[in-house]
C-alpha positions in Angstrom: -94.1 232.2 -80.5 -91.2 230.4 -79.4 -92.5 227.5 -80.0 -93.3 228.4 -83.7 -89.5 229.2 -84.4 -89.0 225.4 -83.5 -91.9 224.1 -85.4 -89.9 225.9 -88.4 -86.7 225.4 -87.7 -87.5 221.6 -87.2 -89.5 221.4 -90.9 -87.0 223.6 -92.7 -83.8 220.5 -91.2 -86.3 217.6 -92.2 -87.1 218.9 -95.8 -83.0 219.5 -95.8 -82.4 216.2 -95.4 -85.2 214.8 -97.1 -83.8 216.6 -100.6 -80.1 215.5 -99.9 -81.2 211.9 -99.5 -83.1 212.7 -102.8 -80.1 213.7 -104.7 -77.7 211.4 -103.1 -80.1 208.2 -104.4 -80.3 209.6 -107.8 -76.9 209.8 -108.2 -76.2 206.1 -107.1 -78.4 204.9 -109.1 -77.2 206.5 -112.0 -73.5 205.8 -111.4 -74.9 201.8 -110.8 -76.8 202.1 -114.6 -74.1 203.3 -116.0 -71.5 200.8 -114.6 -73.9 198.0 -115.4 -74.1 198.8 -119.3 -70.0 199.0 -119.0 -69.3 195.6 -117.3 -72.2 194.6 -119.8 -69.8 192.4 -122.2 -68.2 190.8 -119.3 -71.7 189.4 -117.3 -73.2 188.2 -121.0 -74.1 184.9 -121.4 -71.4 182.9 -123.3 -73.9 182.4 -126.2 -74.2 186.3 -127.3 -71.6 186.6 -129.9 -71.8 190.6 -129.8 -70.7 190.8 -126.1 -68.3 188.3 -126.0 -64.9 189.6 -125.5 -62.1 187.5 -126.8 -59.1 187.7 -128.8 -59.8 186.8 -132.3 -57.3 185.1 -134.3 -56.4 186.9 -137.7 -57.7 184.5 -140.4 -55.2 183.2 -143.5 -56.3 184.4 -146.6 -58.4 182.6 -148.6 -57.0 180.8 -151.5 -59.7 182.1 -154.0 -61.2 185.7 -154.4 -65.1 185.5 -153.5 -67.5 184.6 -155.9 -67.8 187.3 -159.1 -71.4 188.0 -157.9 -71.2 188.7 -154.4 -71.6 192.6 -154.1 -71.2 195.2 -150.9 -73.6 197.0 -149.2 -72.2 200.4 -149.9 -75.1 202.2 -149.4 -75.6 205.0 -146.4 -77.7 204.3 -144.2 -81.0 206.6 -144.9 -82.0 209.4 -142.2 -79.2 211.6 -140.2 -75.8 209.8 -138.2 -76.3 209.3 -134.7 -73.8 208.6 -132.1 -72.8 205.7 -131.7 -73.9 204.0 -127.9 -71.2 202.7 -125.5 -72.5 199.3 -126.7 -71.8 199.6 -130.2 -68.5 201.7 -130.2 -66.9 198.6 -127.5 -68.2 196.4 -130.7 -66.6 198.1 -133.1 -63.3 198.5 -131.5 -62.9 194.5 -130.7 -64.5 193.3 -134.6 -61.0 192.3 -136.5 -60.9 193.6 -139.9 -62.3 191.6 -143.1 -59.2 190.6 -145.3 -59.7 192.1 -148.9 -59.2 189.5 -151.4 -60.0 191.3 -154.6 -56.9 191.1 -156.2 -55.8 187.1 -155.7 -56.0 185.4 -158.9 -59.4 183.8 -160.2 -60.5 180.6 -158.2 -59.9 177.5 -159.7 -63.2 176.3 -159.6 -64.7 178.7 -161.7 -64.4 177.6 -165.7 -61.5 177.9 -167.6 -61.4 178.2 -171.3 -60.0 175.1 -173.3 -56.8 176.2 -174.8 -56.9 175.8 -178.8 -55.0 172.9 -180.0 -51.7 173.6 -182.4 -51.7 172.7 -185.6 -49.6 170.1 -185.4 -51.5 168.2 -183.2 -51.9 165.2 -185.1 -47.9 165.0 -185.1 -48.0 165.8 -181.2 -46.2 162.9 -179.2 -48.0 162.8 -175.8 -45.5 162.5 -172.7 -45.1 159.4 -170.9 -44.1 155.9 -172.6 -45.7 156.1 -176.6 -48.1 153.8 -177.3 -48.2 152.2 -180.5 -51.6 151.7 -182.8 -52.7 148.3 -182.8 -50.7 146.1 -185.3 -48.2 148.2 -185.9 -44.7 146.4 -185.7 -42.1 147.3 -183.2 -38.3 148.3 -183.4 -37.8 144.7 -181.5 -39.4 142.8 -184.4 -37.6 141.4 -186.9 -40.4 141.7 -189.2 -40.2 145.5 -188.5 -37.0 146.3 -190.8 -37.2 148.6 -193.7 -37.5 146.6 -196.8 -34.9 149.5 -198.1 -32.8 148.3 -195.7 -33.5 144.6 -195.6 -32.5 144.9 -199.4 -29.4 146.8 -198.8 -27.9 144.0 -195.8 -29.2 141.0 -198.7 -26.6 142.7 -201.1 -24.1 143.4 -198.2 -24.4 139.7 -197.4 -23.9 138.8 -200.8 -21.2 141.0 -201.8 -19.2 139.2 -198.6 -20.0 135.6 -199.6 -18.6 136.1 -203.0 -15.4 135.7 -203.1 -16.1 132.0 -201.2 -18.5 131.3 -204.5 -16.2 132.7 -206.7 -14.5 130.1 -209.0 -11.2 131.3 -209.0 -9.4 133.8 -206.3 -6.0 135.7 -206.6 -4.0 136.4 -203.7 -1.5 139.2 -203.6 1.0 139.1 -200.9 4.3 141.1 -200.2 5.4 144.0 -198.6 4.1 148.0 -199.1 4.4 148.0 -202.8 2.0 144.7 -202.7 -0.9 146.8 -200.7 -1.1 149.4 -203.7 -1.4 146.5 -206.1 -3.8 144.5 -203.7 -5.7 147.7 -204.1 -6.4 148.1 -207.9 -6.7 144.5 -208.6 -9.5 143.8 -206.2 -11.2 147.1 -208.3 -10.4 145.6 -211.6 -11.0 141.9 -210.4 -14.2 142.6 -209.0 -15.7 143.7 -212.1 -14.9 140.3 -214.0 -16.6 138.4 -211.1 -13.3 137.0 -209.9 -12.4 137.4 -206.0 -9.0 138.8 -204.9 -7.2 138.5 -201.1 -5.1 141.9 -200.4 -2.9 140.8 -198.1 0.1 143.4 -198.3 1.8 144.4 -195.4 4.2 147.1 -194.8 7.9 146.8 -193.8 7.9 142.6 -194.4 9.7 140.7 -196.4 11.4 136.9 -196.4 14.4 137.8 -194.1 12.9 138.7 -191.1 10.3 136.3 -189.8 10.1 137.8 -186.3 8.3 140.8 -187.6 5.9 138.8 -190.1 6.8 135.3 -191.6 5.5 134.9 -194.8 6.0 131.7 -195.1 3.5 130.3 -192.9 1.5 132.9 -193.9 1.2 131.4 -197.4 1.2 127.9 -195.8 -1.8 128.4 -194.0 -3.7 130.7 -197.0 -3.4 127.7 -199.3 -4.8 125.3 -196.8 -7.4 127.2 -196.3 -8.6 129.2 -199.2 -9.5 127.8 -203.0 -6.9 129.9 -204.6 -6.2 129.8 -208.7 -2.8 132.2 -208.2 -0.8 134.5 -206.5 0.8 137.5 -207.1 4.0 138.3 -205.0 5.2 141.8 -205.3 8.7 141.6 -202.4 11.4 142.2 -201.6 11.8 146.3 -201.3 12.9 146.0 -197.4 15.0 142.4 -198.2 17.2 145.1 -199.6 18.3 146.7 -196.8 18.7 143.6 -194.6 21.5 140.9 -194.2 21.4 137.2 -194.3 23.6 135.6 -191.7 26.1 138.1 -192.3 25.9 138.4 -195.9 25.2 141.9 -196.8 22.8 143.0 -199.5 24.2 143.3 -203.3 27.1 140.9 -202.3 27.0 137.5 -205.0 26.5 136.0 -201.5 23.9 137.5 -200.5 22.3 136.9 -203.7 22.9 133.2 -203.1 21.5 133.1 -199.9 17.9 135.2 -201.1 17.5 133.0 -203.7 17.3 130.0 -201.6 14.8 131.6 -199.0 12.2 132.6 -202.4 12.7 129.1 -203.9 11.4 127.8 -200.4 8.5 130.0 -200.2 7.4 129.3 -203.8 7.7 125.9 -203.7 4.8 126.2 -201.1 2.7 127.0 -203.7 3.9 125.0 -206.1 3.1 122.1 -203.3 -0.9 122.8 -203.2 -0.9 123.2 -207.3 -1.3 127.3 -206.7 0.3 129.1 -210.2 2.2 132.2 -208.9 3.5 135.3 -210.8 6.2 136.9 -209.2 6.7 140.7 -209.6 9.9 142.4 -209.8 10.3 145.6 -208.1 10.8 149.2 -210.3 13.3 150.8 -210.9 14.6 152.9 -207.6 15.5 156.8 -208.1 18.3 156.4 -204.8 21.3 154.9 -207.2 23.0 152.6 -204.2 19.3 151.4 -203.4 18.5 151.2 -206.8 21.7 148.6 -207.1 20.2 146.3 -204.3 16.7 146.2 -205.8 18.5 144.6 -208.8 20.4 142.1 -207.0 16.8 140.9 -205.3 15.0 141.1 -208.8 18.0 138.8 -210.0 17.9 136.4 -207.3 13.8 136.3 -207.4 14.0 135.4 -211.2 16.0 132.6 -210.5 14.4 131.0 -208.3 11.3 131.1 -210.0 12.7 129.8 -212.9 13.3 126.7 -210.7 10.1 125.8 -209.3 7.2 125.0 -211.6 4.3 127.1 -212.2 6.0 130.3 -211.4 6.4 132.9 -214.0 8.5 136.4 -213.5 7.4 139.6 -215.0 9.7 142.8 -215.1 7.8 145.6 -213.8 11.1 148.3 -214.5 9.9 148.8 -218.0 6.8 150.7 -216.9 8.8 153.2 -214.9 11.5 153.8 -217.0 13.1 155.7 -220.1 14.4 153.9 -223.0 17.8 153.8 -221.2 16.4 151.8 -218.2 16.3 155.2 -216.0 14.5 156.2 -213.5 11.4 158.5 -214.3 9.2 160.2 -212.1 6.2 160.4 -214.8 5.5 159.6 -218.0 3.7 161.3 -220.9 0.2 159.5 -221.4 -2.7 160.8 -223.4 -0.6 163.7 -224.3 0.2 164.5 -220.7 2.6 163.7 -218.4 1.0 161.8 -215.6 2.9 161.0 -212.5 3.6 157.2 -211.6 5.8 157.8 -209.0 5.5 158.6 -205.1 7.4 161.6 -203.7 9.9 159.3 -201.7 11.1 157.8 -205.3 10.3 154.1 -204.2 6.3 153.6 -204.1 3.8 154.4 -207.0 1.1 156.7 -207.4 -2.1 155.0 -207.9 -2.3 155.5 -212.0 1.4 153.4 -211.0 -0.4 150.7 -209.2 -3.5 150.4 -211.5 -0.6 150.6 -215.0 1.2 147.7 -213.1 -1.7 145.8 -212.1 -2.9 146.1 -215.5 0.1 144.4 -217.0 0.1 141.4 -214.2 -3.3 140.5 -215.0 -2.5 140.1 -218.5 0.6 137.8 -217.3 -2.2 136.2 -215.4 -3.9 135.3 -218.5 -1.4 134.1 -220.7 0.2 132.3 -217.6 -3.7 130.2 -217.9 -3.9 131.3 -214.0 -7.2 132.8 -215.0 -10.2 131.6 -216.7 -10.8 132.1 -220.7 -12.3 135.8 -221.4 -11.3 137.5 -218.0 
């Protein structure tokens, strides 16, 4: 009996441990499968891109949207959701996320409509140096001038080269009142086909050669210049100035102008030049007025002197039947003024009356040709 307690007491200990053992090796092996599929990414061989673990760089976007016809899967997988294995969830987590593109503008190598020309088109300079059609003349040619314009510098050219071919010039010289003559005959002359020299110049006269000497002036214009007369309108600033002491309206002062206009017309008289001397009008300033006639006086005598000058009284024009003054004067029915505002120049229906009169002095003087 005793020895069948043992017997059991013995089998009950070994199938004890026997079922530990059992349970013990189970477990192991189940920790070890489970650890195995865990450290799986790890142990993969390099080449299995699914288990490799690694850091992935975030790509840039692209510089295009994909292509119009590539479509996504949307669709749900057919039959029920299962869970997701260890495997596949480790997967998921280390995948980056694709970069949605859809709203960058359109590639550009997909087609692009032409754009419509303008209207204009054919007028359309393209950018860039302009080319020119074949044997079409350039801005550098000389051939490439206007004939409008070609025409217009011909006449230019020939309007400036006729008073060299003229066959008789008149040069009119003198001080301020001289200019406004100049003026109106060069208009009148001009129209007869005879040339005229202007050559007026303010605040001159003969006393004072430093500011102008009109002497050589008229020395050198003979030389140089196929005159057939001048007109000398002078002596408006003369009468202000004193000779050597002399003051102006004084007999000797008188004396002393006379001798300095006999020199400068005998200049003329020298190269065979006709000259027509113009006294000044009458001056509205009384005291003024007084030394204008003393240089008118003095002027007549000397040209009365020297050959081939002829003086002309210019007061008539600007005076009343008493020898006064007047500011205007009734022509046509009106009264047109002939005098400046300062009461010593002329308005320009003045200049052209006066210029009007020494041209026909001109003519009877035979300083112009027959039928001008």
């Amino acid at each position: 009996m005793r020895s069948l307690l043992f017997f059991v007491f013995t089998l009950s200990l070994t199938v004890a441990v026997l079922a530990t053992g059992c349970v013990n090796t189970s477990s192991k092996g189940e920790d070890k499968r489970v650890a195995e599929k865990t450290a799986a990414p790890e142990t993969a061989p390099p080449g299995d891109a699914e288990a490799e673990v690694k850091a992935v760089p975030e790509p840039a976007p692209p510089a295009a949207a994909p292509p119009a016809d590539l479509t996504l899967d949307t669709t749900p997988p057919a039959g029920p959701a299962r869970p997701a294995s260890p495997e596949e969830q480790t997967k998921k987590a280390l995948e980056p996320v694709p970069v949605q593109a859809a709203a960058l503008p359109q590639p550009k190598s997909e087609p692009v409509e032409p754009v419509p020309a303008p209207e204009n088109a054919s007028q359309a300079k393209p950018e860039g140096k302009p080319t020119r059609p074949a044997g079409e003349k350039t801005e550098a040619s000389p051939q490439a001038e206007p004939r409008q314009d070609a025409a217009k510098k011909g006449k230019k050219d020939a309007r400036e080269a006729t008073p060299r071919e003229k066959t008789a010039a008149v040069a009119v010289v003198g001080d301020s009142l001289a200019v406004g003559v100049g003026m109106t005959m060069s208009q009148r002359l001009e129209k007869t086909g005879l040339g005229c020299e202007p050559l007026g110049k303010v605040s001159t006269g003969l006393i004072n050669k430093k500011f102008f000497d009109w002497e050589k002036k008229l020395t050198e214009l003979v030389a140089k210049e196929k005159l057939s007369a001048v007109v000398v309108v002078m002596g408006g600033n003369d009468a202000n100035n004193a000779i050597g002491g002399r003051q102006p309206g004084t007999p000797q002062w008188s004396e002393a102008y006379r001798e300095k206009a006999e020199s400068f017309l005998r200049i003329a008289a020298g190269a065979g030049v006709k000259v027509i001397w113009v006294g000044l009008p009458a001056m509205r300033e009384a005291a003024y007025n007084a030394r204008v006639v003393s240089v008118n006086a003095a002027a007549k005598d000397a040209c009365a002197k020297v050959g081939g000058c002829t003086y002309m009284e210019a007061s008539t024009l600007f005076t009343d039947a008493s020898g006064n003054y007047v500011q205007a004067k009734d022509i046509g029915g009106r009264k047109v003024p002939l005098r400046a505002k300062d009461g010593v120049h002329m308005t320009m229906t003045g200049y052209d009356l006066l210029c009007g009169q020494v041209l026909d002095k001109l003519g009877s003087a035979g300083a112009l040709p027959s039928g001008n």
